[in-house]
C-alpha positions in Angstrom: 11.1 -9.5 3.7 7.8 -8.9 4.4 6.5 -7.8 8.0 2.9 -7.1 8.5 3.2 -6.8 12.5 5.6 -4.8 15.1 9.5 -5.0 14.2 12.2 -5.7 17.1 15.7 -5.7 15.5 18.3 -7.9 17.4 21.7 -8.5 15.9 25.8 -7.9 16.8 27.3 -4.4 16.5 27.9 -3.6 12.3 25.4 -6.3 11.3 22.9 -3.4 9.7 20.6 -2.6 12.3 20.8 1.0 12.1 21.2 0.9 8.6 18.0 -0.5 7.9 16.5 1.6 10.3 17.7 4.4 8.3 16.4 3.5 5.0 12.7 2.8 6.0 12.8 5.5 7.9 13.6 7.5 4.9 17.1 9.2 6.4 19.6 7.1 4.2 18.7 5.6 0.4 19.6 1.8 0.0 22.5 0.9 -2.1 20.5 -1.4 -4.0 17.4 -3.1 -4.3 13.8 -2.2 -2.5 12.4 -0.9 0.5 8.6 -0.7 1.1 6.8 0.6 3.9 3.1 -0.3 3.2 3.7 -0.8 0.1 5.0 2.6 -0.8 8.7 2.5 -1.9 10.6 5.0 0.8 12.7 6.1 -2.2 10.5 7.3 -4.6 7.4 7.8 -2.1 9.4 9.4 1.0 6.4 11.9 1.9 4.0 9.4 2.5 6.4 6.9 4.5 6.7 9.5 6.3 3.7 10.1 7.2 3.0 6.7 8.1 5.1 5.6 10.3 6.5 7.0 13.8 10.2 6.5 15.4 10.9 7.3 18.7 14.7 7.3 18.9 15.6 5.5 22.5 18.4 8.5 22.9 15.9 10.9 21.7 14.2 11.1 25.1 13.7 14.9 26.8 13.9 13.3 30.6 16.2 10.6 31.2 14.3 9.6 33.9 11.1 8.3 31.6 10.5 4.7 31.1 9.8 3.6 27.7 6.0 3.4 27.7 6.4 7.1 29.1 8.6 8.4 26.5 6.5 6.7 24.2 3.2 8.6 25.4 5.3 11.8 25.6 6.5 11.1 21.6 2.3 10.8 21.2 1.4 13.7 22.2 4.0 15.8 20.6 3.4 14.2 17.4 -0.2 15.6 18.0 -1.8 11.8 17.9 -5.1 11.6 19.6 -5.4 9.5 22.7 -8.3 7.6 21.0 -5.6 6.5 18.2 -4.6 2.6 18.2 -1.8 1.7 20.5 1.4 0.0 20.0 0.4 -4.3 19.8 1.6 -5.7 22.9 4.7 -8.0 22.3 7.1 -10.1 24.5 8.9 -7.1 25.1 6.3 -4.9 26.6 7.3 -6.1 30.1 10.5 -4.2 29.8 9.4 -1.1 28.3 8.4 0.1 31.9 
């Protein structure tokens, strides 16, 4: 699979979600075949996945009371990103994230 734009993941309890979350996020190794973030493989490459990407974890959130734009902002600053830096692509789902 190749995805050049921003990922939503929709499927049933146990069908892999968090799973694949996992392993491009570089927390689990796949039981078999590839992974690529970017083109860098998030097995053998882990440091600079890493460093590319960003997760903010919806139970991750300091104040419950923080919509998801807000907890994203928050997850911006703390990650030291500079207001000038390119913001998330607006998708179908942005009208919820308030």
């Amino acid at each position: 699979m190749k995805l050049d734009e921003d990922v939503l993941l929709l499927g049933p309890n146990g069908a892999g979600k968090t799973t694949a979350v996992r392993i491009l996020t570089t927390l689990s190794r796949p039981d078999g075949g590839e992974a690529r973030i970017a083109g860098h493989d998030v097995v053998r490459e882990p440091t600079v996945v890493q460093r590319m990407i960003g997760v903010a974890a919806q139970d991750a959130t300091v104040d419950e009371v923080l919509t998801g734009r807000q907890n994203l902002a928050m997850i911006r600053r703390l990650s030291g990103l500079s207001r000038t830096a390119p913001a998330p692509a607006r998708s179908s789902c942005s009208r919820n994230s308030d």
